[in-house]
N, C-alpha and C positions, 0 to 999 in steps of 0.2 A: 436527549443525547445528541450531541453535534457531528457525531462520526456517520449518523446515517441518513441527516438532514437532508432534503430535497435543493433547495440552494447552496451552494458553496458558500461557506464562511468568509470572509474579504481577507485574513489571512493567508488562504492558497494561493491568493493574487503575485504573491513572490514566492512562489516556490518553484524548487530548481530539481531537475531530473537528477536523481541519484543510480550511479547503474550500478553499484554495490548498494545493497539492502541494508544501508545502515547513512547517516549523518553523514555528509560530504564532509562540514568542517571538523568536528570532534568525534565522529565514526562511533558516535550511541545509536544501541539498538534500537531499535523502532518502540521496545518495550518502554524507553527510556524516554518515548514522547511525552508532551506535556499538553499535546491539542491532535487530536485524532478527526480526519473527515475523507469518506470512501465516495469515488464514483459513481455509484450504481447503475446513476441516468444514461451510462450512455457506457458501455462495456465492448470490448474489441472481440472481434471472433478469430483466433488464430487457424493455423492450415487445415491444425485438426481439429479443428471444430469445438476447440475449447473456449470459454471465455476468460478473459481476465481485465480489469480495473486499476482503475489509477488510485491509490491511496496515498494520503495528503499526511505527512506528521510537520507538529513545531516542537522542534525540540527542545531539550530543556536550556540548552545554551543560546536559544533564540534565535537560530537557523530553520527555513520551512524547505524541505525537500520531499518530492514524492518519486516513487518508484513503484512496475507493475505488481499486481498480484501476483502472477505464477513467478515472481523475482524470488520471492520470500523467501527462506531458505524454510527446509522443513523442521516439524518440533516432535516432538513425544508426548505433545497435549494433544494430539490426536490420530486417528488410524489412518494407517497407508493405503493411497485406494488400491482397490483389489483391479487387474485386469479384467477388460468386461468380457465373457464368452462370445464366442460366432455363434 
């Protein structure tokens, strides 16, 4: 599977920062990728101590844009985290 590859694919090589979570040009959801490939090597540590990842789509209209992880908007394929206790 290409989305968790250790090397980038040579397709990322043009890809454009998207600061909306979707297709800069034709604004399909990231579902609506046709080439998937995730940073993992190398993840940013925000203030609070979270990480987040660069995620790489080609879309199906043949534009590569990636956008961070915590960008993503949320889904209902999975649970909300719970606040951690003191």
């Amino acid at each position: 599977m290409e989305a968790f590859a250790l090397i980038p694919p040579e397709w990322t090589n043009q890809a454009v920062h998207a600061y909306e979570f979707c297709c800069p040009k034709c604004h399909a959801s990231s579902l609506e990728a046709t080439k998937v490939w995730i940073n993992r090597r190398a993840p940013v540590t925000t203030e609070n101590y979270r990480r987040k990842w660069q995620e790489f789509y080609h879309c199906h209209c043949d534009y590569v844009w990636w956008a961070w992880s915590s960008d993503r908007p949320s889904t209902n394929l999975k649970k909300p985290e719970e606040p951690k206790q003191p």
